[in-house]
N, C-alpha and C positions, 0 to 999 in steps of 0.2 A: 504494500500500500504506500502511494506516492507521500500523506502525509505524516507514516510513522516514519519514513524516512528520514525527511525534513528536520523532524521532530530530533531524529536521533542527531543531524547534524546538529544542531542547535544545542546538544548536551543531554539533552532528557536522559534518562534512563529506561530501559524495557518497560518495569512497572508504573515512570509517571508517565511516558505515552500512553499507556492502557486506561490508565486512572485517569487523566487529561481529556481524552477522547469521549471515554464514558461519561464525561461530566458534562461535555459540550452534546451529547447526542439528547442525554437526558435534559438540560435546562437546570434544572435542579436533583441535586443528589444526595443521598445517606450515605454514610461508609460503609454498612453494610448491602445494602443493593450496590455500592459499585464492586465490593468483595464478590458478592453472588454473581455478575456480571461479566466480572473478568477472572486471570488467574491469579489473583495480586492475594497473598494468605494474611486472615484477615490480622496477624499478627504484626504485620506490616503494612497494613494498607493505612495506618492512623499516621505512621512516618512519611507517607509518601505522598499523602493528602497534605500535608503542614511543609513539604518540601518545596511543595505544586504551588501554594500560598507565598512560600515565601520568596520565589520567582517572581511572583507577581500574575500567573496564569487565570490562578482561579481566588474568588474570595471565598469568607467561611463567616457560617451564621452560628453566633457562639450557643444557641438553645441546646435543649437535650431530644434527641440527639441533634450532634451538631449537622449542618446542614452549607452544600457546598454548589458554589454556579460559578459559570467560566466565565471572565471576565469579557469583555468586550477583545476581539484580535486586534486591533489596532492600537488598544493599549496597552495589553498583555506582552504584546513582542517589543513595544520600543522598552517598557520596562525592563523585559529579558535580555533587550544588546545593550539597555543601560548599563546593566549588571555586568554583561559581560567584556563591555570596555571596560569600565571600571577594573575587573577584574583582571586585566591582559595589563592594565596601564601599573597596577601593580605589580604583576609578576616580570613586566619588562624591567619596572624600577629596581625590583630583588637582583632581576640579570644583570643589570648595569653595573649598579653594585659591586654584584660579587664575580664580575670580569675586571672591574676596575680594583679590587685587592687581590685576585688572584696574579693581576699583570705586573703589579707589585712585588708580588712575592715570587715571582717565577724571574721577574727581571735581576734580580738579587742572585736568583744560583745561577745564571748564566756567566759563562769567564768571559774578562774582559777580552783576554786574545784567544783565538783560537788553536787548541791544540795541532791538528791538521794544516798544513802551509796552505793545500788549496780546497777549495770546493767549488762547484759548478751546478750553471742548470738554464738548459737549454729553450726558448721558445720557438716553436717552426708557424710561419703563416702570420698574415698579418692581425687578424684576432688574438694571438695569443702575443708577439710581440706590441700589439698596441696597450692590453693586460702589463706584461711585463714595465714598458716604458712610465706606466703612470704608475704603477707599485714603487718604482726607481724614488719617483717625487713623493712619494706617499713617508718612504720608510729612509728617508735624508735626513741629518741629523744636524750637519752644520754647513756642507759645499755639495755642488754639482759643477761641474767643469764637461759639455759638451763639446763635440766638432760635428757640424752638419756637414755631409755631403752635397753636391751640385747634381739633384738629380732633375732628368729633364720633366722641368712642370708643364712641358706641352701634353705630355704624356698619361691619357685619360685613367691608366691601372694605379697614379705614383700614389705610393703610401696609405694612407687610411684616409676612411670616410670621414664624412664631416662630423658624424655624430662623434668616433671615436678619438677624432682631435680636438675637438672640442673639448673634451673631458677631460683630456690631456692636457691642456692650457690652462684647465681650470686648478688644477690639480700643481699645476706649475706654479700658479697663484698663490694657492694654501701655502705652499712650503714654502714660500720669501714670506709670505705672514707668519711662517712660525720662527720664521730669522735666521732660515738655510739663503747660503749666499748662492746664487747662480752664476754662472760665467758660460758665456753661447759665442763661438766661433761660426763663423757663416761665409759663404762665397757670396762677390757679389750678383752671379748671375741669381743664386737664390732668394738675396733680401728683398727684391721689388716685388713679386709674388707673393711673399710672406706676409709684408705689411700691407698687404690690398686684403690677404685673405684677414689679418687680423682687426682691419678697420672694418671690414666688413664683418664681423663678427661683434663691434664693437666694444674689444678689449686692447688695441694696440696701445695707446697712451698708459694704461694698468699693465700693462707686460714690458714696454720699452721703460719704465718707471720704477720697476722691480727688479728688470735682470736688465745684468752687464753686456751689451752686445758689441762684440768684435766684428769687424768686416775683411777676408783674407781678398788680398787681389789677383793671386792665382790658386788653382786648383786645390783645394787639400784632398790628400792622399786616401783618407776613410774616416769612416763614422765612428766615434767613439766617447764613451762617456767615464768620468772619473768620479768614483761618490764618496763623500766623508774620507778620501785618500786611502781607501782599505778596499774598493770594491772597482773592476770593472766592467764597462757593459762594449761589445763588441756586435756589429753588425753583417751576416752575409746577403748580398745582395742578390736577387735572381738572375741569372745567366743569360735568361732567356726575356729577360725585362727590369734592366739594371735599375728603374726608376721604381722599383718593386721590391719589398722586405720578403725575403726567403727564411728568413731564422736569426734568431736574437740570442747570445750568450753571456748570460752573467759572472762574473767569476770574482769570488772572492779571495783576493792575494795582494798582499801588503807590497811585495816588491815589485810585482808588475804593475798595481797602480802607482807605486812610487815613480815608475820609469815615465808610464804614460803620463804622470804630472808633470812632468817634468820636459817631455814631447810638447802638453799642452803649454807650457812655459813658453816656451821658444818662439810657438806660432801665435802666442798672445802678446808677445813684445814685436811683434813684425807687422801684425793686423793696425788696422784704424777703428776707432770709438764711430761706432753706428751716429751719424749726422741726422739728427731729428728734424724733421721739415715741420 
């Protein structure tokens, strides 16, 4: 039956469906006719009638015996998702909580350095490295040091969608409001396209205000990203549509991003400070 269904999504129980039902078929009801009625024993039907009430389903006539009608549905249910927001908005708060002192206590046994020199972890396709690229800004602590590549923006497959860069800009945002410093090397064939796509978005003056942008005059070599000086992020490009991400690799190693800071060093004393029109 389509509405013990319902009912059961809503929370009910087998016996307050029963009891619920028989009460609105009847109009008015006894505990015992709805006992008789259904399979609810009568040792519990007086629990599951004062359950049905305190939902807000059905009211109760306090005479002897007591005496029970379904309230109006229109009021019954908003009372019921009253209850039951209420009820969620509490147990999100419980979660919150206790994700916010567990993250405490978990951050504490974690070592500062890693025993292991390297570890890694691959994203392939551009869903999964557009994932990877905004976790990069999410999980930054003090620096980002990028280098964009020159890929060709005539080319209708380049990079990710609008929705997924978007998110990813936004996200760029958060972390210079959390007081991670950014540093973005760029060719110039890339930055006229960038900042059309950004005014058109209208966040360019909040991005060029936030991050440091470098402009290189010739070509840089590849894409690559430096995080908190312990983390690099490395880019392969498709073969078969270089203006196209194939796979994203993370790798955490203190002396390979030492080096590549030190790469990005070189090409950041040679680039020019982005001219704000």
């Amino acid at each position: 039956m389509e509405a013990e269904r319902l009912l059961k999504e809503l929370g009910l129980s087998n016996y307050e469906i029963e009891a619920y039902l028989e009460v609105v078929e009847l109009g008015i009801a006894e505990a015992n006719v709805i006992c008789k009625e259904t399979k609810i024993p009568f040792g519990r039907v007086y629990q599951v009638l004062n359950s049905l009430v305190a939902k807000g389903l059905i009211e109760v006539q306090n005479s002897r015996p007591k005496r029970y009608m379904a309230r109006k549905s229109r009021l019954a249910f908003k009372t019921l998702l009253q209850q039951k927001r209420e009820n969620m908005e509490t147990q999100l708060q419980k979660t919150i909580e206790a994700a916010s002192q567990i993250e405490e206590m978990i951050s504490k046994k974690v070592p500062s350095g890693l025993k292991e020199r390297t570890f890694w972890r691959t994203a392939v396709g551009v869903e999964e490295t557009a994932e990877m690229i905004k976790s990069n800004f999410e999980e930054a602590e003090k620096e980002i040091c990028c280098v964009f590549l020159d890929y060709n923006t005539q080319n209708d497959e380049c990079e990710f969608n609008n929705s997924e860069y978007t998110i990813i800009l936004h996200e760029v945002i958060k972390a210079t409001e959390r007081g991670v410093k950014i540093k973005a090397l760029l060719n110039k064939e890339f930055i006229v396209p960038e900042l059309e796509y950004l005014e058109e978005l209208g966040i360019k003056e909040k991005i060029l205000c936030k991050v440091e942008v470098r402009v290189m005059k010739n070509a840089i070599p590849s894409y690559f990203e430096v995080i908190d000086r312990e983390k690099v992020v490395l880019e392969v490009a498709n073969p078969k549509n270089p203006g196209q991400i194939l796979a994203m690799t993370k790798i955490w190693d203190v002396k390979l991003a030492k080096e590549l800071r030190e790469k990005f060093e070189d090409l950041w004393s040679e680039a020019k400070p982005l001219k704000r029109s």
